[in-house]
SESE-762678 format. One record per atom (N, C-alpha, C): residue number from 0; x, y, z; chain; atom name. Coordinates in steps of 0.2 Angstrom, whole numbers, plus 2048, in hexadecimal, padded with zeros to 3 digits. Layout:
BEGIN
pos:NUM x:X y:Y z:Z unit:A site:CA $
...
//
This chain:
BEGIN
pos:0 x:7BE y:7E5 z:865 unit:A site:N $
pos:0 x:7C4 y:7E7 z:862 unit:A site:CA $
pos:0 x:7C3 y:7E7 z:85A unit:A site:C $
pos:1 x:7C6 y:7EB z:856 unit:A site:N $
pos:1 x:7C6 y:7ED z:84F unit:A site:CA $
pos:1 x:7C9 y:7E8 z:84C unit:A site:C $
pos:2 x:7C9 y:7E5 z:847 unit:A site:N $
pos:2 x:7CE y:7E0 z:844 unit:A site:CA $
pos:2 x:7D1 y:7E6 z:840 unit:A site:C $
pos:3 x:7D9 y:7E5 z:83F unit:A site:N $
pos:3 x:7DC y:7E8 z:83B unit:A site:CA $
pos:3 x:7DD y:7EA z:833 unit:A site:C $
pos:4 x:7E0 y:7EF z:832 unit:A site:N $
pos:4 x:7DB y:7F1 z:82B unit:A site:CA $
pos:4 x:7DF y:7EE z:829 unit:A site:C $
pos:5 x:7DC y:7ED z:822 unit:A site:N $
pos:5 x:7E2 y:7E8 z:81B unit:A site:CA $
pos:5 x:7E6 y:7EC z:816 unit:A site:C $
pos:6 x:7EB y:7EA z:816 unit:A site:N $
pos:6 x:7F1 y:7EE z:811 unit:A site:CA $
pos:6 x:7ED y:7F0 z:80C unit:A site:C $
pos:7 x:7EE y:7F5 z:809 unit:A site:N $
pos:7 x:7EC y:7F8 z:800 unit:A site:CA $
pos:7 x:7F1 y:7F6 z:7FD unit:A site:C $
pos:8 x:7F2 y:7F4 z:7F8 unit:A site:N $
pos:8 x:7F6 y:7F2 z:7F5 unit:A site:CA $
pos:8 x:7F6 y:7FA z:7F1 unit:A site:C $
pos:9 x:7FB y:7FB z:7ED unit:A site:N $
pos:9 x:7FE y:801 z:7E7 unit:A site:CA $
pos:9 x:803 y:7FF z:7E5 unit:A site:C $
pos:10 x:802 y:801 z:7DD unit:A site:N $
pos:10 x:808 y:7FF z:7D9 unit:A site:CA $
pos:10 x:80C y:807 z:7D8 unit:A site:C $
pos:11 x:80B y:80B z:7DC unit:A site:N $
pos:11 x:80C y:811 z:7D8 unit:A site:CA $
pos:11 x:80D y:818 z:7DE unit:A site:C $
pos:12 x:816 y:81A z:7DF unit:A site:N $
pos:12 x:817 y:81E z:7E4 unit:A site:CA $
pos:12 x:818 y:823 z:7E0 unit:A site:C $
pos:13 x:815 y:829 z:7E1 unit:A site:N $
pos:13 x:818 y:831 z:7DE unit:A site:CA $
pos:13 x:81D y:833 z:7E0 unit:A site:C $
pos:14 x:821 y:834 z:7DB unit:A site:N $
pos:14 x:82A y:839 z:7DC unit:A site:CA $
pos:14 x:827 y:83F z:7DF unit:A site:C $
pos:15 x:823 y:842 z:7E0 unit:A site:N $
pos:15 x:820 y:84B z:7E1 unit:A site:CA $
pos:15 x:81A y:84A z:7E8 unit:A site:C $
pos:16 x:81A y:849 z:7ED unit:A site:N $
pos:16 x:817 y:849 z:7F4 unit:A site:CA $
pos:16 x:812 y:84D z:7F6 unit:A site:C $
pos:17 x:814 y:856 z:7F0 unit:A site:N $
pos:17 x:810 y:85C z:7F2 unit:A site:CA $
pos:17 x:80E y:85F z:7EB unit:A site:C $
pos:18 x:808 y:862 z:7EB unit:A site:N $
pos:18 x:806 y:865 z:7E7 unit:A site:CA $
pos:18 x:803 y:86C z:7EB unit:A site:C $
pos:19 x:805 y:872 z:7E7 unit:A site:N $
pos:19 x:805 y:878 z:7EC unit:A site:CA $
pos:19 x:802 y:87D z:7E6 unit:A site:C $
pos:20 x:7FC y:880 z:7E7 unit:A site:N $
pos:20 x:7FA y:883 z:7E2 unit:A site:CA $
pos:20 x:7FC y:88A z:7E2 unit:A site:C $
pos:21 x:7FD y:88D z:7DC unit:A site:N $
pos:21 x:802 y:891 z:7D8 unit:A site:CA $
pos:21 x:801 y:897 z:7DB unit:A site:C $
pos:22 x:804 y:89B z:7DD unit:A site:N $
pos:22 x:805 y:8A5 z:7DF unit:A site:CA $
pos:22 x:803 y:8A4 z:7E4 unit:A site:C $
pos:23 x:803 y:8A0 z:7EB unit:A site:N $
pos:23 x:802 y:8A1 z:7F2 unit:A site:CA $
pos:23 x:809 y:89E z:7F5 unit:A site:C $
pos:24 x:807 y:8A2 z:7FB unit:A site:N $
pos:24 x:80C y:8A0 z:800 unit:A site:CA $
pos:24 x:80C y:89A z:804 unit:A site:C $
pos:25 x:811 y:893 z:803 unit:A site:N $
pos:25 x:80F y:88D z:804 unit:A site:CA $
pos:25 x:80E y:88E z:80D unit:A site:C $
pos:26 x:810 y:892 z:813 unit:A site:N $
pos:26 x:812 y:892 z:819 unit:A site:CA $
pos:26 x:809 y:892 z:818 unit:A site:C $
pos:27 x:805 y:89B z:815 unit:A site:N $
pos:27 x:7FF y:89A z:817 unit:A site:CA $
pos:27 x:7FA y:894 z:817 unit:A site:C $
pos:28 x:7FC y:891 z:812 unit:A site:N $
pos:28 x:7F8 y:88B z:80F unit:A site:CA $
pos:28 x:7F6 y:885 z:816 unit:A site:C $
pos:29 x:7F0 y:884 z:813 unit:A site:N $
pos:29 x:7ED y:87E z:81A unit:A site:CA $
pos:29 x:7ED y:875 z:812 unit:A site:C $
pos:30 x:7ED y:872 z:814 unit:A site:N $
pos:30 x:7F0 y:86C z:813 unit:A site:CA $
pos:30 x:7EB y:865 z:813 unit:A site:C $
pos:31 x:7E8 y:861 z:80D unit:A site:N $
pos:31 x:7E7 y:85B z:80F unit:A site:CA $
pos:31 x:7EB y:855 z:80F unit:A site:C $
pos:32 x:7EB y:850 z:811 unit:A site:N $
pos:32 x:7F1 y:84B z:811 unit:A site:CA $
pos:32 x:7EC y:845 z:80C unit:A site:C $
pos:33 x:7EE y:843 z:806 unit:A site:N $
pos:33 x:7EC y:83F z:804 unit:A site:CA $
pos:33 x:7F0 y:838 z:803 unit:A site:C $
pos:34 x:7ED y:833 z:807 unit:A site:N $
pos:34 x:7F2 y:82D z:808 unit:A site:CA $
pos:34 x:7F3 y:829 z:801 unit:A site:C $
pos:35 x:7F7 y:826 z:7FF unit:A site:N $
pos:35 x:7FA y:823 z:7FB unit:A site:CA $
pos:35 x:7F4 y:81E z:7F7 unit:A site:C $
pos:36 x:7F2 y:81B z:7FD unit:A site:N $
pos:36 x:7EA y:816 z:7F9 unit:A site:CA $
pos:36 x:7E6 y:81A z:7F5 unit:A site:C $
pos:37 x:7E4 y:81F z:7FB unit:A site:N $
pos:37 x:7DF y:825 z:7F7 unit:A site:CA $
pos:37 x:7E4 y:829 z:7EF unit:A site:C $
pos:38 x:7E9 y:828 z:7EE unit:A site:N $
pos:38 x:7EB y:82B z:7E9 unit:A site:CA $
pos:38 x:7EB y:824 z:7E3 unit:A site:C $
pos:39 x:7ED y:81E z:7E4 unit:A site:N $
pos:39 x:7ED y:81A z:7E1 unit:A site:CA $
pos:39 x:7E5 y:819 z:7DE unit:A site:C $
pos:40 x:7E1 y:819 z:7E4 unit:A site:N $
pos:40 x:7D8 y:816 z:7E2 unit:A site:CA $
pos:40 x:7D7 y:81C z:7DC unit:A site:C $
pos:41 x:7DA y:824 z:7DC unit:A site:N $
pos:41 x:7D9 y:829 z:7D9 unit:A site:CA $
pos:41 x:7DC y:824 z:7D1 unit:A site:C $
pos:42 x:7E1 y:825 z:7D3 unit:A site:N $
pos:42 x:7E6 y:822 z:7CC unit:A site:CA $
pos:42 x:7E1 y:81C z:7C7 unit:A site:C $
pos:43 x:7E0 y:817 z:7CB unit:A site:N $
pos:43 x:7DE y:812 z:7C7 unit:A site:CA $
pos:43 x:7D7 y:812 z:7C6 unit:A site:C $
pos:44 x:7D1 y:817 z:7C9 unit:A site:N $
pos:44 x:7CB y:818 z:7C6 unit:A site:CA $
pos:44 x:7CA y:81D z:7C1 unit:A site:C $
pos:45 x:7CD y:824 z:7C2 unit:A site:N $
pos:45 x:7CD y:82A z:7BE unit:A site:CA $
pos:45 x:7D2 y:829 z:7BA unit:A site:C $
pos:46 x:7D9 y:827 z:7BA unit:A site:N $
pos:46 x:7DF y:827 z:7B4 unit:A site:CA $
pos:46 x:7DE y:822 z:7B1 unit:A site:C $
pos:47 x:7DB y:81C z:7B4 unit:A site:N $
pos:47 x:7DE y:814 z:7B0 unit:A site:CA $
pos:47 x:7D7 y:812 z:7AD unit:A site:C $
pos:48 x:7D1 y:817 z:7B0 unit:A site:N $
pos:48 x:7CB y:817 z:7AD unit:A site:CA $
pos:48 x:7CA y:80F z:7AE unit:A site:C $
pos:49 x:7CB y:80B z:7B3 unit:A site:N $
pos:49 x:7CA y:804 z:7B6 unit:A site:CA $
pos:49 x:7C2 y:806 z:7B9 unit:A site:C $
pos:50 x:7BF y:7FF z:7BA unit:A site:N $
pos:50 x:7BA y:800 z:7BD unit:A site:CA $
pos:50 x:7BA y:7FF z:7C5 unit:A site:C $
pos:51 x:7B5 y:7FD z:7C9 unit:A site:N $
pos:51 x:7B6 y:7FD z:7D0 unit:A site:CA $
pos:51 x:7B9 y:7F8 z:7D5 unit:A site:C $
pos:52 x:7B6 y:7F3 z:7CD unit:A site:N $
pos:52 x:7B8 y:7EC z:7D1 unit:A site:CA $
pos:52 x:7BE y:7EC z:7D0 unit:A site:C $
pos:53 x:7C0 y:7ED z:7C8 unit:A site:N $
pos:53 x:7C7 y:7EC z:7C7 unit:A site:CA $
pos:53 x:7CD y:7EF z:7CE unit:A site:C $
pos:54 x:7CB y:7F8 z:7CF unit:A site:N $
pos:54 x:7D0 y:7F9 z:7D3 unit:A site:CA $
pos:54 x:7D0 y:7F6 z:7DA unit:A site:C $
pos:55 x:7CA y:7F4 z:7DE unit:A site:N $
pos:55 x:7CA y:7F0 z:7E2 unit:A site:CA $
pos:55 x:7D0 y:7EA z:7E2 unit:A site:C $
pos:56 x:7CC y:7E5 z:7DB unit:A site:N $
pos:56 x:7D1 y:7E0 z:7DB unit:A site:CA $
pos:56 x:7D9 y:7E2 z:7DE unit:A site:C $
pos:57 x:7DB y:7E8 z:7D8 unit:A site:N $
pos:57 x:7E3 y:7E8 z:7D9 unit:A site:CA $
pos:57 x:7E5 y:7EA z:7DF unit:A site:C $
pos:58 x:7E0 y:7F0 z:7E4 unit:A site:N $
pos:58 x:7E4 y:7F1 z:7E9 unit:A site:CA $
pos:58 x:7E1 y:7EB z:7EE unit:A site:C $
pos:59 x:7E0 y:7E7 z:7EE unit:A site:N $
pos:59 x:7DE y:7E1 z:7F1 unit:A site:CA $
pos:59 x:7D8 y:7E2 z:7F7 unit:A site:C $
pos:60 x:7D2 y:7E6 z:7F5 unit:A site:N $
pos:60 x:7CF y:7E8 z:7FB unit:A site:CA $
pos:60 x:7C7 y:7E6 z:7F7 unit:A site:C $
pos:61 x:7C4 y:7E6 z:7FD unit:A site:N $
pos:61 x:7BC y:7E7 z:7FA unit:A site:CA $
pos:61 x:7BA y:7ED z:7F6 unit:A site:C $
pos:62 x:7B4 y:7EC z:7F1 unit:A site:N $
pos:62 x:7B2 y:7F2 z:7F0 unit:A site:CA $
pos:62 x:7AF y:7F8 z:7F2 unit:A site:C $
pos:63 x:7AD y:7F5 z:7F9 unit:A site:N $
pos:63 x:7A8 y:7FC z:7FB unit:A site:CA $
pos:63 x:7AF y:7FE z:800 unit:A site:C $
pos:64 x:7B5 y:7FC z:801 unit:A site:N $
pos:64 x:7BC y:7FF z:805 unit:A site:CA $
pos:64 x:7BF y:802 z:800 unit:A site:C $
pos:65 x:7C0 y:800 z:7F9 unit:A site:N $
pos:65 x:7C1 y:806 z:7F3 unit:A site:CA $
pos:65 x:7BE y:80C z:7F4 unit:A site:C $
pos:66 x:7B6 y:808 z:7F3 unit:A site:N $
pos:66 x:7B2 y:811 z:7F2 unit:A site:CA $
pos:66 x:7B2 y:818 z:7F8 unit:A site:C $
pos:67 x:7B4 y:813 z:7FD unit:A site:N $
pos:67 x:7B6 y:818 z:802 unit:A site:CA $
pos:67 x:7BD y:81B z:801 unit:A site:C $
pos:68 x:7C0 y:819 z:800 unit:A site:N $
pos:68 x:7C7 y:819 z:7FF unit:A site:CA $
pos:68 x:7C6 y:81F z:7F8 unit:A site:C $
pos:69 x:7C3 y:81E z:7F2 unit:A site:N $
pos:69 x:7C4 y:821 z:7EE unit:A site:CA $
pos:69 x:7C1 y:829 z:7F0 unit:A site:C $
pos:70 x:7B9 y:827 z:7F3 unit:A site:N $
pos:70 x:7B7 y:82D z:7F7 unit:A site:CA $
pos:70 x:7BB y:833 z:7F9 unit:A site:C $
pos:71 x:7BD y:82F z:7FF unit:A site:N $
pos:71 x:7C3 y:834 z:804 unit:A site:CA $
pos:71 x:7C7 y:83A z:7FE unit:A site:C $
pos:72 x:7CA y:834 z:7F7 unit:A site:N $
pos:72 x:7D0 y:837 z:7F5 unit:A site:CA $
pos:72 x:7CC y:83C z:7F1 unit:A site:C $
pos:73 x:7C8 y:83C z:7ED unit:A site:N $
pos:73 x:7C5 y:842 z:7EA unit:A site:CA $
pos:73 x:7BF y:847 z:7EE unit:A site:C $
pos:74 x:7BD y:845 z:7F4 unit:A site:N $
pos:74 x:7BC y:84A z:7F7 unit:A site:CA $
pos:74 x:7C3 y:84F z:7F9 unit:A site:C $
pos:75 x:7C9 y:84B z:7FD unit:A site:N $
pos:75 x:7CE y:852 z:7FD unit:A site:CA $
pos:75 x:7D1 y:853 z:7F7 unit:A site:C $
pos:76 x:7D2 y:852 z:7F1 unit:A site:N $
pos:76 x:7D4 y:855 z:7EB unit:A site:CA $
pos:76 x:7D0 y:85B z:7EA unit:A site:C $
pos:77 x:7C7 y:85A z:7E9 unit:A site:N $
pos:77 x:7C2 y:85E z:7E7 unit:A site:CA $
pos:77 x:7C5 y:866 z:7EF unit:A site:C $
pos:78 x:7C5 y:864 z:7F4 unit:A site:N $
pos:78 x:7C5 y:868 z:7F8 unit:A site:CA $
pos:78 x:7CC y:86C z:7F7 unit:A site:C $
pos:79 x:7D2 y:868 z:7F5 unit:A site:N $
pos:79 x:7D9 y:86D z:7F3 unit:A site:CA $
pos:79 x:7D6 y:870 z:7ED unit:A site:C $
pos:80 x:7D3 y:86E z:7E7 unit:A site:N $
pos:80 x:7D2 y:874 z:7E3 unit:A site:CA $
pos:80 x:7CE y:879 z:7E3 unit:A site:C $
pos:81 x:7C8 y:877 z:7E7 unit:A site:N $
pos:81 x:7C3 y:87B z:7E8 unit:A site:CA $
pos:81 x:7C6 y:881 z:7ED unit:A site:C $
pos:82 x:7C9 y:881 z:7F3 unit:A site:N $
pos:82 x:7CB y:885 z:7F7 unit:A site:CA $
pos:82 x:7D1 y:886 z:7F8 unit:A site:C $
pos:83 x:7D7 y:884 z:7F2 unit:A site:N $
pos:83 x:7DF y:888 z:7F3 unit:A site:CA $
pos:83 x:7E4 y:885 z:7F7 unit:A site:C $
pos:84 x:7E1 y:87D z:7F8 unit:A site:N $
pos:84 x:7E4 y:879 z:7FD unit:A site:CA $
pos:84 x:7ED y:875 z:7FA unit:A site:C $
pos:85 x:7F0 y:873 z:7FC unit:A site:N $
pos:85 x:7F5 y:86F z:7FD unit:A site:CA $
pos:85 x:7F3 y:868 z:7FD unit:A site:C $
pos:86 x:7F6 y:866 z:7F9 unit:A site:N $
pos:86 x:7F7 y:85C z:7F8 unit:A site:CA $
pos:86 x:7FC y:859 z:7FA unit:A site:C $
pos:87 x:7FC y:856 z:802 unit:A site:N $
pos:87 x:802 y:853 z:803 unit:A site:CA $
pos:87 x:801 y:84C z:803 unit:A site:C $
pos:88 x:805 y:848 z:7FF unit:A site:N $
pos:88 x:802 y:841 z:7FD unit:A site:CA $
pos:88 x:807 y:83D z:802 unit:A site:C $
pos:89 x:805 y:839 z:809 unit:A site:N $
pos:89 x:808 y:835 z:80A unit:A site:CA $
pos:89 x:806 y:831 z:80F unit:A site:C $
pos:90 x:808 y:82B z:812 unit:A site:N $
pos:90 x:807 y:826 z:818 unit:A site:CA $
pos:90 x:7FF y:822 z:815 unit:A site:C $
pos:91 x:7FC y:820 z:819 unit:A site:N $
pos:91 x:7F9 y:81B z:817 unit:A site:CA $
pos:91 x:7F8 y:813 z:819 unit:A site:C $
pos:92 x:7F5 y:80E z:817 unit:A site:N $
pos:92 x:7F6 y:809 z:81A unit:A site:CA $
pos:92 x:7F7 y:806 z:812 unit:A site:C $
pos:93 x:7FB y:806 z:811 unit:A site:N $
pos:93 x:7FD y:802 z:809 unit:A site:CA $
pos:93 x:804 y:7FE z:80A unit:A site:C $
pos:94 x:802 y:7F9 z:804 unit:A site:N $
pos:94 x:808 y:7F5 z:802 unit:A site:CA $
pos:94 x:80A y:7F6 z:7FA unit:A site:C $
pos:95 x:813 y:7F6 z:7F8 unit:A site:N $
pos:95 x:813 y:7F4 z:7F0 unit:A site:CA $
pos:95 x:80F y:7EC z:7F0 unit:A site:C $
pos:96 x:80F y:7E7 z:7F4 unit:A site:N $
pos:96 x:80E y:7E2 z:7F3 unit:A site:CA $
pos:96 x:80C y:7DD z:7F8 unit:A site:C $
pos:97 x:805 y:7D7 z:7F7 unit:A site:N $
pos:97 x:804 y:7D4 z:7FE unit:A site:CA $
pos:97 x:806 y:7CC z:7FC unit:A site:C $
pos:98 x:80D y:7CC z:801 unit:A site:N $
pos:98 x:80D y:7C3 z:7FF unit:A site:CA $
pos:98 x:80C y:7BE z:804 unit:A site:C $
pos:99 x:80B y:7B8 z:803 unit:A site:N $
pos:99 x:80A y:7B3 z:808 unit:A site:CA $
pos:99 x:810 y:7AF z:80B unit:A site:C $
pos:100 x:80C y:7B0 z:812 unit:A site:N $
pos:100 x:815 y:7AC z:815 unit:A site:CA $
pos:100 x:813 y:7A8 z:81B unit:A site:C $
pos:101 x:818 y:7A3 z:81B unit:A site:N $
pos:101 x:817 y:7A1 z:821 unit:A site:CA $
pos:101 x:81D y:79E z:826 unit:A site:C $
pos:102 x:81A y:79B z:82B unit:A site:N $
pos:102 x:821 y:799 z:82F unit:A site:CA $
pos:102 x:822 y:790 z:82D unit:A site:C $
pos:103 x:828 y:790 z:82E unit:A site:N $
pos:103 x:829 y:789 z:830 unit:A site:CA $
pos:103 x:82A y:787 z:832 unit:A site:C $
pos:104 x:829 y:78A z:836 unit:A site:N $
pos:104 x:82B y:788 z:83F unit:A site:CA $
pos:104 x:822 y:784 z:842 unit:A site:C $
pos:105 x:81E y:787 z:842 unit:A site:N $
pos:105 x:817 y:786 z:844 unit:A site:CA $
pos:105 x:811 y:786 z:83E unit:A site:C $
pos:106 x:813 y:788 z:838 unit:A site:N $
pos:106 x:80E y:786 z:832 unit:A site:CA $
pos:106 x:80A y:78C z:833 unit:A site:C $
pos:107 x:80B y:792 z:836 unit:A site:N $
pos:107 x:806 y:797 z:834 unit:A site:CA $
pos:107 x:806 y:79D z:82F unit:A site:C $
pos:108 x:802 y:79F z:82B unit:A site:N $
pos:108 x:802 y:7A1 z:824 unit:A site:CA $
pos:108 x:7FD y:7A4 z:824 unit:A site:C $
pos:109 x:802 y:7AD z:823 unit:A site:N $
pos:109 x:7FD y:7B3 z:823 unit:A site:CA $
pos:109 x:800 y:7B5 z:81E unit:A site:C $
pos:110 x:7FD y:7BD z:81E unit:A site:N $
pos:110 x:7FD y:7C1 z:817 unit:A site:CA $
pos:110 x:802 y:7C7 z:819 unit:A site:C $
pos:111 x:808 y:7C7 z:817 unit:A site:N $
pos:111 x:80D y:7CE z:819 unit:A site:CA $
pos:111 x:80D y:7D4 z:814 unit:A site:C $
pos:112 x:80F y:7D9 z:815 unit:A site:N $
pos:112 x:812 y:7DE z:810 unit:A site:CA $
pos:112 x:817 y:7DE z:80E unit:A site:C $
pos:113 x:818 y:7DE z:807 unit:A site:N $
pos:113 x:81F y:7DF z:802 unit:A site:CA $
pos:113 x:825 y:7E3 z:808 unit:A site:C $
pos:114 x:822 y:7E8 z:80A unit:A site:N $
pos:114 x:828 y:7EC z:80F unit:A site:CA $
pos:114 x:82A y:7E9 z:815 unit:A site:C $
pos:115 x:825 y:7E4 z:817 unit:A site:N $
pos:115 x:829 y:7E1 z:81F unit:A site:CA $
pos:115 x:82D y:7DC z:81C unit:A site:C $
pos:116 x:82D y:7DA z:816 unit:A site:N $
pos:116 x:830 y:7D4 z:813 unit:A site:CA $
pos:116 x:837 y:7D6 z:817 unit:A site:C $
pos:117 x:839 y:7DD z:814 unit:A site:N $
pos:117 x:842 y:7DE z:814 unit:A site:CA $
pos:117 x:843 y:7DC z:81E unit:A site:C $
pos:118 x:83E y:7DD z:822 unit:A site:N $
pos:118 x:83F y:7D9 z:829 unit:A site:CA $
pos:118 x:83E y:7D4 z:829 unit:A site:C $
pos:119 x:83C y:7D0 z:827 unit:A site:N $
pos:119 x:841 y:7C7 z:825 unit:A site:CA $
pos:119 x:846 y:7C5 z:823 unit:A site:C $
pos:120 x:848 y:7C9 z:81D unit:A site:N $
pos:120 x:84E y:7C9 z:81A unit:A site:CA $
pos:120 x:854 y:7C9 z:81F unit:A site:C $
pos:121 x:853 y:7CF z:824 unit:A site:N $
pos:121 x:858 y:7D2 z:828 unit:A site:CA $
pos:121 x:858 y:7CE z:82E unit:A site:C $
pos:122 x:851 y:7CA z:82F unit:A site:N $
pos:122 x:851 y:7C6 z:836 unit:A site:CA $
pos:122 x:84E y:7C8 z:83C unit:A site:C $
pos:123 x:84C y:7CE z:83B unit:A site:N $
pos:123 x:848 y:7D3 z:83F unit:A site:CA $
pos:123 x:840 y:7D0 z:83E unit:A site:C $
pos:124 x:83E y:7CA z:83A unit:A site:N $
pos:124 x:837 y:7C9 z:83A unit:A site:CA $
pos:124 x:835 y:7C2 z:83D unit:A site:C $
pos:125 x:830 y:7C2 z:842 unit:A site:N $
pos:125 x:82F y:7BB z:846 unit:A site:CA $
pos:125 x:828 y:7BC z:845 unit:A site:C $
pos:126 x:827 y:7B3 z:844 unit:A site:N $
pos:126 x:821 y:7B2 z:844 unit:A site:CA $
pos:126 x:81B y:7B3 z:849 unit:A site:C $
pos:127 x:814 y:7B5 z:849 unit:A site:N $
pos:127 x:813 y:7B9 z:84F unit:A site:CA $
pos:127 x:811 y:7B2 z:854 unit:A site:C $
pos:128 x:80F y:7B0 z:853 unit:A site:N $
pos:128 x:80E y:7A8 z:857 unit:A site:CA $
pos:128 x:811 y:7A4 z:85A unit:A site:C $
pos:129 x:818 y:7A4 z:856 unit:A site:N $
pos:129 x:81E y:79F z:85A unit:A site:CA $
pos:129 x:823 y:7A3 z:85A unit:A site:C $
pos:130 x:825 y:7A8 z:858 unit:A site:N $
pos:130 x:829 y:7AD z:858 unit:A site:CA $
pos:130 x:833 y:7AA z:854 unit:A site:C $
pos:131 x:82E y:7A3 z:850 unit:A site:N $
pos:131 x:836 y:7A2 z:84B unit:A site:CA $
pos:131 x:837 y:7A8 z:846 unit:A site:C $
pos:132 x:83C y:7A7 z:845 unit:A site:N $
pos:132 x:83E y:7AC z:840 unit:A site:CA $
pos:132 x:840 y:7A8 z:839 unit:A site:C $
pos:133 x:83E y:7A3 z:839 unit:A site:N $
pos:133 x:83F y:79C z:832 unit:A site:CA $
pos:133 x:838 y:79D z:82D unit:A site:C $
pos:134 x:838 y:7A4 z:82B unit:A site:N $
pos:134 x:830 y:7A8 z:825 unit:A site:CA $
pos:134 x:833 y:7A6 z:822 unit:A site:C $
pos:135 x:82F y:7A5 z:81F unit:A site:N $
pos:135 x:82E y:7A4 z:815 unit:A site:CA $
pos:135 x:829 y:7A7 z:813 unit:A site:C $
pos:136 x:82B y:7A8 z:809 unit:A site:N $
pos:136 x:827 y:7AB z:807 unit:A site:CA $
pos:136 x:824 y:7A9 z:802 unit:A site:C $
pos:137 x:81E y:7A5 z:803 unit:A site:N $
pos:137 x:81A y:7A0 z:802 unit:A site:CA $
pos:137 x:818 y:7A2 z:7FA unit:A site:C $
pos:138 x:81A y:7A7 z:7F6 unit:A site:N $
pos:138 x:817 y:7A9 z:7EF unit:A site:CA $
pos:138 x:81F y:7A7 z:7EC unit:A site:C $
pos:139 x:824 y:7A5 z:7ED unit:A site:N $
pos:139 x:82B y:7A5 z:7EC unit:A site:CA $
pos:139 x:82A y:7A8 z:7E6 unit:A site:C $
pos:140 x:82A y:7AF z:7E7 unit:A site:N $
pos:140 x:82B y:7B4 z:7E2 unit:A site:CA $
pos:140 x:827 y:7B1 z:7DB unit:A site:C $
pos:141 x:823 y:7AE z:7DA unit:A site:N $
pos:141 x:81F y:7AE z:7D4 unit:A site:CA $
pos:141 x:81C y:7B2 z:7D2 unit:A site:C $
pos:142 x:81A y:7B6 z:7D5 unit:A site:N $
pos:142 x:817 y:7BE z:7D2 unit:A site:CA $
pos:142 x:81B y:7C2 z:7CE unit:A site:C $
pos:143 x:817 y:7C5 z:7CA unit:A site:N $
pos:143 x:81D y:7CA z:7C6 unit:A site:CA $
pos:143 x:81D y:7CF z:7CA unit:A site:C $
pos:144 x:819 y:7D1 z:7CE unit:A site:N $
pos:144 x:81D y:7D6 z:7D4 unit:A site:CA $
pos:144 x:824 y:7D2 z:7DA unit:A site:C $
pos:145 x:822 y:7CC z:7D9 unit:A site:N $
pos:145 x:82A y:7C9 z:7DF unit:A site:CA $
pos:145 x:82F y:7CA z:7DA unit:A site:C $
pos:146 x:82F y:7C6 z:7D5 unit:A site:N $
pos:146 x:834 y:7C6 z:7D0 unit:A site:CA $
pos:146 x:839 y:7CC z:7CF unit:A site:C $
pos:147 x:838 y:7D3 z:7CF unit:A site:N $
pos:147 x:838 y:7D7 z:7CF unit:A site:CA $
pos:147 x:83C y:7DC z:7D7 unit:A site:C $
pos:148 x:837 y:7DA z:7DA unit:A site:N $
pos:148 x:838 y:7DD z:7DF unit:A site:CA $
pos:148 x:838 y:7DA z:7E8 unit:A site:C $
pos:149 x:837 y:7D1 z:7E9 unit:A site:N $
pos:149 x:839 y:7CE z:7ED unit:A site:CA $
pos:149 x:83F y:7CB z:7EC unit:A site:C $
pos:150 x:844 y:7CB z:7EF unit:A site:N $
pos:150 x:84C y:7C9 z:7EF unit:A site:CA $
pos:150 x:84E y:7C5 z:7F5 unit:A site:C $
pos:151 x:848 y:7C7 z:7FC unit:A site:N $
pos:151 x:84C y:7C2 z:801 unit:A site:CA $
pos:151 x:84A y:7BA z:801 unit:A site:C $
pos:152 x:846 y:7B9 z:7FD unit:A site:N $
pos:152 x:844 y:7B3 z:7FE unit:A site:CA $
pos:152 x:84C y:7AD z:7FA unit:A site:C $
pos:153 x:84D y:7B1 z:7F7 unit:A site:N $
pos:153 x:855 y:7AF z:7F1 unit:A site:CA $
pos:153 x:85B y:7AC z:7F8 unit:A site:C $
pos:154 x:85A y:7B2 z:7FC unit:A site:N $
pos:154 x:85F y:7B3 z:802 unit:A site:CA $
pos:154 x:85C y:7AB z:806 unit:A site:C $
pos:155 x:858 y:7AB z:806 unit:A site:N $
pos:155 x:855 y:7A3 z:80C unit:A site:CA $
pos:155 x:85A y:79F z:808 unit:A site:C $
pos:156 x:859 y:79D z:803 unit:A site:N $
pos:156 x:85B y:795 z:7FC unit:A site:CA $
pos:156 x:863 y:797 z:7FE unit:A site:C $
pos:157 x:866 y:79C z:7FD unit:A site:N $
pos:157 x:86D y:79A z:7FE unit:A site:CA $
pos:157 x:870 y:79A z:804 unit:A site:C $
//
């Protein structure tokens, strides 16, 4: 069995989803889908002009699952320019953020996404081992991405 893949981390969702090249009928158009990681590996090699390692580190992956990663996205970029294609950016396997958490119920401590956080919050999150719903979030927002943008661990303390 495959171990499951690892969140990408991104710091950066686009307002615009599609890009449609100019005097054509969008109905005719055929379409690549480019995932969000694939758009961010774009962003932080070619725009931030970072290096390989660097973008690795920030999306928290290895470097040769970047260079794949960056591959894919510039191969379908190079393929919508070259041939009149549609850019629809979206789905993927990414997180804004990967924080540590565990139970207190059983002491087990994994790694979650920023977005299943808001299912702790609500109570909808059990631990997968003992199935308590007593999660913590083991970074108590010390990151300058929690500060900002994790709230429910505020909710546990009161």
């Amino acid at each position: 069995m495959a171990r499951p893949t690892k969140w990408r981390k991104i710091e950066h969702i686009p307002s615009i989803p599609y890009f449609i090249p100019s005097e054509t009928e969008v109905e005719e158009l055929s379409e690549n889908i480019l995932k969000l990681e694939e758009l961010e590996a774009i962003r932080l090699k070619d725009l931030e002009g970072l290096e390989q390692g660097e973008c690795a580190e920030k999306m928290e992956v290895s470097r040769p699952t970047f260079q794949r990663i960056l591959l894919s996205a510039r191969e379908k970029v190079a393929d919508c320019l070259i041939n009149g294609k549609m850019i629809h950016i979206e789905g993927g396997n990414f997180t804004r953020n990967i924080c540590s958490i565990a139970c207190l119920s059983c002491g087990k401590e994994w790694k979650e996404s920023f977005e299943n956080l808001e299912l702790i919050r609500n109570g909808q999150y059990i631990c997968p081992d003992c199935g308590s719903e007593k999660i913590i979030c083991k970074d108590k927002c010390k990151g300058k991405f929690c500060r900002k943008n994790c709230r429910w661990h505020r909710g546990l303390e009161e």
